[in-house]
Phi, psi and omega in degrees: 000133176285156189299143153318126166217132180249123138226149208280293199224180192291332198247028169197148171190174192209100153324061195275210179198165195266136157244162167233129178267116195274005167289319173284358189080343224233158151220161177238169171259142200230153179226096173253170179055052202252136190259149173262332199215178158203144188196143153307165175299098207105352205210120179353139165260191177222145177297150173263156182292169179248139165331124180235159222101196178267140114308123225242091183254049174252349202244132172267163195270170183291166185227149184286144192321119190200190197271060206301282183352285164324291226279319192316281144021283188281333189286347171307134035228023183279143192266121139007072209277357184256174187219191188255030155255322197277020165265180201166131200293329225268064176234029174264130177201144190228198261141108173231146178242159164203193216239189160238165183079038179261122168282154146313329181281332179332319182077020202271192200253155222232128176228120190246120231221125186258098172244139192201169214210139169025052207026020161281307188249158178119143184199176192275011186260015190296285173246154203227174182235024168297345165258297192318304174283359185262334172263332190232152171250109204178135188284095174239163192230116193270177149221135172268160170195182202272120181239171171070215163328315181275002165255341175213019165300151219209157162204162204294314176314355167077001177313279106027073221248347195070125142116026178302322165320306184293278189327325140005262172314255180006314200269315163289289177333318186246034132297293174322284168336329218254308224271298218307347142285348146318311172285346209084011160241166165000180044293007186261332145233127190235137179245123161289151164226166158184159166224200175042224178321327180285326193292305160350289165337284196305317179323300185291329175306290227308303212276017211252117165303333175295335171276006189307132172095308180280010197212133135244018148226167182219157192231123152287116165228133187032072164172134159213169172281019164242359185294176201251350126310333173288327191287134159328118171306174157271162165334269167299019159225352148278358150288344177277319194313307211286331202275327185292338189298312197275330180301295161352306192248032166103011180291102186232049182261196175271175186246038160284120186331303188299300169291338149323277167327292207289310176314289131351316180265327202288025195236166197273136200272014171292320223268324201275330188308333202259000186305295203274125178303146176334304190293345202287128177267135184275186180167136181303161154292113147338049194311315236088347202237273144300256176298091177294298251189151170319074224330285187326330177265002145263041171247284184305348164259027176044076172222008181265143189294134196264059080348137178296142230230124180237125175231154181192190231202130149261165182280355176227079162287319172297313180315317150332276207257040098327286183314336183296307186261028164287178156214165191319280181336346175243011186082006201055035184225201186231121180312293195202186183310318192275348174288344183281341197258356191290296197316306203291310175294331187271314170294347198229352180236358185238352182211301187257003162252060200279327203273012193255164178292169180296353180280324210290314192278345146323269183336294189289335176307319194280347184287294242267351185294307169313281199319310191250034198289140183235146178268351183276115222248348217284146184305328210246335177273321155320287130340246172007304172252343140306359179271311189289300191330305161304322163298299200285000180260319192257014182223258174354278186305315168275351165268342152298315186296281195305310172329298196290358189242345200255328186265358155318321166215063167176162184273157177204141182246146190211137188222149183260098172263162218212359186286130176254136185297140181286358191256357168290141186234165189115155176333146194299304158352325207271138144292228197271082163343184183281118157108342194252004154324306194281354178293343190259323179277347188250337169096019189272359170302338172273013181247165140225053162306338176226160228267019149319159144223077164342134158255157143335304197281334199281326201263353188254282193319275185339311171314300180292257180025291173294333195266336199281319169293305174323312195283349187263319144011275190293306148183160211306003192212073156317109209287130173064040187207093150244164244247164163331129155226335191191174192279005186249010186200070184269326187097029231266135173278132192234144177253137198171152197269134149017273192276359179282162200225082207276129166227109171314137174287291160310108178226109215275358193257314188298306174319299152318324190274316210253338199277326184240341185279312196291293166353291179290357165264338200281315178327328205273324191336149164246335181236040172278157189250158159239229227257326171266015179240311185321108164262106232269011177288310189264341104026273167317300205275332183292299210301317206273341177302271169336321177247334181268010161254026164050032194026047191273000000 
């Protein structure tokens, strides 16, 4: 058979190459390492000229420079496909999948899927549509852009600008617009996806006017831009995270955009990967630019891109990053009461309240305690429920808040997934985690990139899935799903194994305690910092002492 050949114009075309899948019987065809953008260090990027010649799309393009050792790490017990020989600043690149015997007139519909892990990690070779396009006929496009420091360093002075990823992305979406009939597909339907950080992204394209146009549905999965780790920083204190970081490693310039900046582009960008601590959590910027205003109050002057939304959940999200901060010493569990009321002050007054003052940040502690109070004292039951607290305070809970504001003029759908992976290791309790959904949503129990072993159940879950994300794909009012209408009729869709024992995610009283009870204690602070009191040195240094000794 001969190789997939695309051509744009007489003088460009791109030589890709086929895979086959033997379960499905099927093969698709793939266009990798195709560059979309090009940019300096810092600085906006410009769609690239197109290539002239055959292009050899068997080779994937570089991904940007980042700590792969962290991402191996969180990404077990799935393997990697990049290594530190594929980084390289020189990293816009995109990935196309399609189904094979796809005409240029076809028209199919275009899913564009941005992964990414703490706006650190992720590039577009992560997950691939060697299933995903063999079950559904539908085009995808994976991406790489700029993450960590090179996506997202800032100065208050705007030299410096933040959200280069997002600008990133833009730059791919309207590659995708201009190029993506060639390949056979939509550009008039395009779905963003994303999930975890990535989910976030997309959460912000919705509300980011520079994205008007380039997208009409969009998939969130477990991440948006209201969470209270997610919502844009300000100017100043993500120029302070980053300026205080470079003192740390010997910076003793001023926090003037320019000499920042200059100071930055001389360090070798291996060098730049080590600024920021593992533990320092990243968030887009408030620029002015890409996020003129606070997502919420562009939701409320109706100013947000109107598309239909399919947003969800797993059911044990918190159980992730609970578990980061145990250790072997502790069994990975929660010792006794005061390691639960310890875990409980770091999560909730050090990550998702860090600006309300200290009496302030008490008071919810002692609140949110009342709320979820139990007699049951026992390690595991403990465990269990600082695991729900954390999904519902930094997951759960702001995705109702987006739900609810997003379905005022568009449909939106939501779902809970309940499935436990047969390769999960951990309490029995624990269902589906933060992040490990998309290995599911892409279709890899039907691969074999990784050294796994699938069940049956694993490859039963995935299917549904791939058809279900596919039928909104395809279109915009998905069969046997209907959409949100109220908090007493969300309509939530579930994903679950047979035999799972469901305890709802979605909860209208859990909504209600952090969307309106916490609200009225922080209104009462008499002493919250804000961008001018916040020390954001001593912060750094409290967050990484704290988290980087595992609360053990």
């Amino acid at each position: 058979m001969p190789a997939p050949l695309v051509e744009i114009n007489e003088n460009c075309s791109i030589e890709g190459g086929k895979v086959f899948n033997k379960d499905l019987k099927k093969s698709v065809e793939c266009f990798l390492g195709i560059r979309y953008g090009t940019a300096k260090r810092f600085e906006r990027p410009d769609m690239t000229e197109l290539w002239t010649g055959k292009l050899n799309g068997t080779v994937k393009g570089k991904v940007c420079p980042q700590k792969f050792k962290v991402f191996r790490q969180n990404f077990l017990p799935l393997p990697l496909p990049d290594t530190e020989a594929d980084a390289s600043e020189d990293c816009l690149f995109i990935n196309i999948w399609r189904p094979t015997k796809v005409r240029k007139e076809d028209n199919l519909p275009v899913v564009v899927f941005l992964c990414c892990a703490n706006f650190k990690h992720g590039s577009a070779n992560v997950y691939t549509g060697e299933t995903f396009c063999a079950v559904n006929r539908v085009i995808l496009v994976t991406v790489s852009y700029r993450l960590g420091i090179f996506g997202w360093a800032s100065s208050e002075d705007r030299v410096l600008e933040g959200n280069y990823a997002f600008l990133d992305q833009i730059c791919a979406l309207k590659w995708v617009q201009k190029y993506i009939h060639h390949f056979g597909g939509d550009k008039n339907n395009v779905t963003l996806q994303g999930s975890s950080s990535g989910g976030i992204m997309v959460s912000a394209h919705i509300v980011s006017k520079k994205s008007q146009g380039l997208f009409h549905k969009a998939i969130c999965e477990s991440g948006n831009i209201l969470g209270q780790t997610s919502k844009p920083e300000t100017l100043k204190f993500n120029s302070e995270l980053f300026y205080e970081s470079a003192k740390y490693h010997g910076y003793k310039g001023s926090r003037k955009g320019e000499e920042f900046k200059k100071y930055l582009c001389s360090i070798e960008a291996e060098k730049l990967c080590d600024f920021l601590h593992p533990n320092i959590m990243l968030a887009p910027v408030l620029d002015g630019y890409f996020i003129e205003k606070c997502p919420i109050e562009v939701y409320k002057n109706n100013e947000h891109n109107k598309v239909p939304l399919i947003i969800g959940i797993s059911s044990d999200e918190g159980y992730t990053f609970v578990h980061q901060y145990l250790t072997k010493h502790t069994d990975f569990t929660v010792k006794d009461e005061e390691h639960y009321d310890l875990l409980l002050e770091k999560m909730l007054r050090m990550k998702a309240y860090k600006y309300a003052g200290e009496a302030t940040g008490f008071e919810i502690i002692d609140k949110v305690k009342e709320f979820y109070k139990t007699t049951d004292k026992s390690s595991d039951k403990l465990l269990k429920l600082v695991s729900q607290i954390e999904s519902d305070v930094l997951s759960m809970t702001p995705i109702m808040q987006q739900v609810e504001l997003h379905a005022k003029s568009s449909n939106v759908y939501i779902y809970e997934i309940h499935y436990r992976p047969s390769f999960l290791t951990g309490p029995e309790w624990v269902k589906m985690p933060h992040g490990n959904e998309v290995a599911y949503v892409f279709g890899d129990p039907f691969t074999k990139r990784y050294p796994l072993n699938w069940q049956e159940s694993d490859r039963k879950i995935s299917m549904t899935l791939m058809k279900t994300f596919g039928d909104f794909i395809i279109n915009p009012r998905p069969s046997n799903w209907n959409p949100y209408v109220n908090m007493n009729k969300m309509n939530v869709k579930i994903f679950q194994d047979d035999s799972s024992i469901l305890r709802p995610v979605f909860k209208k009283d859990i909504v209600r305690f952090w969307s309106e009870e916490i609200p009225k204690i922080l209104a009462r602070d008499e002493d919250p910092y804000d961008d001018e009191t916040f020390d954001i040195g001593s912060f750094l240094l409290i967050w990484i002492m704290a988290y980087g000794s595992k609360l053990s």
